[in-house]
N, C-alpha and C positions, 0 to 999 in steps of 0.2 A: 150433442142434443141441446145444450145448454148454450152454446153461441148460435143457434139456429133457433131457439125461443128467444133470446136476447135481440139477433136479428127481426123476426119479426113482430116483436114491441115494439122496437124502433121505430118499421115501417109506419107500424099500427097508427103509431103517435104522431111521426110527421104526415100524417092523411088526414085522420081527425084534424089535428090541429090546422090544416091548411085551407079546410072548412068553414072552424069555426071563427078565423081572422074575420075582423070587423072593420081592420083600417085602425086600429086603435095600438101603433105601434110609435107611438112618441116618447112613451117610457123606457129605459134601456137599465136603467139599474133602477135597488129597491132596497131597503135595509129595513129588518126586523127584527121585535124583540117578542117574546112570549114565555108564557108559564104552564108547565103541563102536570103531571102525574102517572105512575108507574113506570118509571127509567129502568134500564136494566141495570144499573147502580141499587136503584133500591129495590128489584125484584132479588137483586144478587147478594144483599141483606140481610132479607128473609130466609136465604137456605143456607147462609153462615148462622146464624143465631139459632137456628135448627140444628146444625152440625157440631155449634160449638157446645149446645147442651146436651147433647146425644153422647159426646166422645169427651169433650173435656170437663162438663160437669158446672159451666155457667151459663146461667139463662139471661136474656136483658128484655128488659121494660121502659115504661115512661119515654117511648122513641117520640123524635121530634125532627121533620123532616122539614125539609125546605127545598124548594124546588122542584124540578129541573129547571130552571131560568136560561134561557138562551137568546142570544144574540146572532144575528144571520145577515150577510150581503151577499148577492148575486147580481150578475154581468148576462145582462141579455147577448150572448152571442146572434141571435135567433128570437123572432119573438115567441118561439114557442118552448128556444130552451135558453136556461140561465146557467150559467157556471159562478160557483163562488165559492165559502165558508163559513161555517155553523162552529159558533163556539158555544158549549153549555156547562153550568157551573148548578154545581146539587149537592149536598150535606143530609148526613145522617147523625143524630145526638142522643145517646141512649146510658140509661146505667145499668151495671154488670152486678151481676149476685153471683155468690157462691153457692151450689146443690148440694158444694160439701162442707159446708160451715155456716148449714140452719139458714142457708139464705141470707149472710148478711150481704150486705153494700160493700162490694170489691171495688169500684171505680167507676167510672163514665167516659164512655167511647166515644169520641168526632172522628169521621169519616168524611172527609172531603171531596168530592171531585170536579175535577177539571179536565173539562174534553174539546181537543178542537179535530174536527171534521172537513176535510173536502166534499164538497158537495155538485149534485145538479139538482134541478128544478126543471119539470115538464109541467106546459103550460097546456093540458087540454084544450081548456077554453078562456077566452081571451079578452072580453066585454069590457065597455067602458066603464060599467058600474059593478061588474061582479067574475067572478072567474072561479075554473073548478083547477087543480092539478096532482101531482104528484111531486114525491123528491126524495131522494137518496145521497146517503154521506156516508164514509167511512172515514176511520183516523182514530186517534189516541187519545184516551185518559190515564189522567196523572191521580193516581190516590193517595193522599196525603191521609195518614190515620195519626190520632193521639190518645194516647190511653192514658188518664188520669186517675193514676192508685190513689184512694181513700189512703192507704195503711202508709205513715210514712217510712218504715223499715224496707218499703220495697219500695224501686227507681219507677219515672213515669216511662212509657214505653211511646214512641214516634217512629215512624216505618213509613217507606216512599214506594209505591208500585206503578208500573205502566203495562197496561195492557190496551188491547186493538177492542174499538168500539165503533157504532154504525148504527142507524138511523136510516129508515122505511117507512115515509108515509104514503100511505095508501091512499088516503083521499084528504086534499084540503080547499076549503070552502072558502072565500074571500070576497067583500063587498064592504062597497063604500063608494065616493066619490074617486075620478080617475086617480087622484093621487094618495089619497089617503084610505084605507082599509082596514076592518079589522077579519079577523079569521078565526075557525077552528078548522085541526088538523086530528084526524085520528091514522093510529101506525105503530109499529114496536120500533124501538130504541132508545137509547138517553134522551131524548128530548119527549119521553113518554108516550103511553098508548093512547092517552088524549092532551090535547092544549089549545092555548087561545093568547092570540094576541093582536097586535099591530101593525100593521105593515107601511111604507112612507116608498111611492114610488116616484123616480125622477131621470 
């Protein structure tokens, strides 16, 4: 069932697309940078610091996010599809209380990530000044955490994770002149449910 819907997206998309060509096929690659919000880094966050109060008995505050920042090239194989890789880099910074000692200031948690993604890019529509599409990625983030004890009778704590991470946007909007464009994309993954950025095609 699921390679026979697969199947006919595909179709779907090399038909549209073969449509909406304009002739405006001189662009073959494209390099982007942009900034989003609600990564599954930092949606995955919010149900640790739930968990970790719930069961170990520490809450954290004063968070301080940055990112999803990403960086993205794709290889027009097609002009309606691109092949490349999405790299996205995002941080979480927060300090840690104790529930069992009145609350005080146990330390400050950084939370690092670093994700790089294979990707594609389906180019709906293809215009000299504007285009709609989609794009999917999957691949791996690297979590780099550091735990910074306040108490100095206790060690700081530094822990390395990889886990499998991917990116789904569902619609992204891009206009500007042929070469130069800015965008929003909205979709779940690290690179966020929403973002905006830049795009430089050549």
């Amino acid at each position: 069932m699921k390679k026979m819907f697969l199947t006919a997206v595909v179709a779907l998309m090399a038909t549209v697309s073969a449509y909406a060509q304009n002739g405006y096929d001189d662009t073959k690659h494209e390099i982007a940078i942009s900034y989003g919000g609600g990564s599954n880094s930092q949606i995955l966050d919010v149900f640790e610091n739930a968990i970790a109060y719930g069961f170990v008995g520490y809450r954290f505050n004063n968070e301080r996010t940055f990112g999803p920042i990403s960086v993205e090239y794709f290889n027009h194989v097609k002009p309606w599809l691109g092949v490349g890789g999405i790299f996205v880099y995002g941080q979480n910074k927060r300090d840690a209380y104790s529930a069992l000692d009145n609350d005080k200031k146990d330390g400050e948690l950084l939370d690092r990530y670093f994700t790089v993604m294979p990707a594609v890019k389906f180019d709906w529509l293809r215009k000299k000044h504007f285009g709609l599409y989609s794009k999917l990625g999957v691949g791996v983030t690297l979590r780099h955490e550091n735990y910074d004890n306040t108490d100095e009778e206790f060690e700081d704590h530094k822990d390395n994770q990889l886990h499998v991470n991917w990116q789904a946007t569902v619609l992204g909007i891009e206009a500007g002149s042929p070469r130069v464009r800015g965008f929003l994309e909205a979709g779940f993954g690290e690179q966020g449910i929403f973002s905006a950025g830049v795009r430089y095609k050549f």
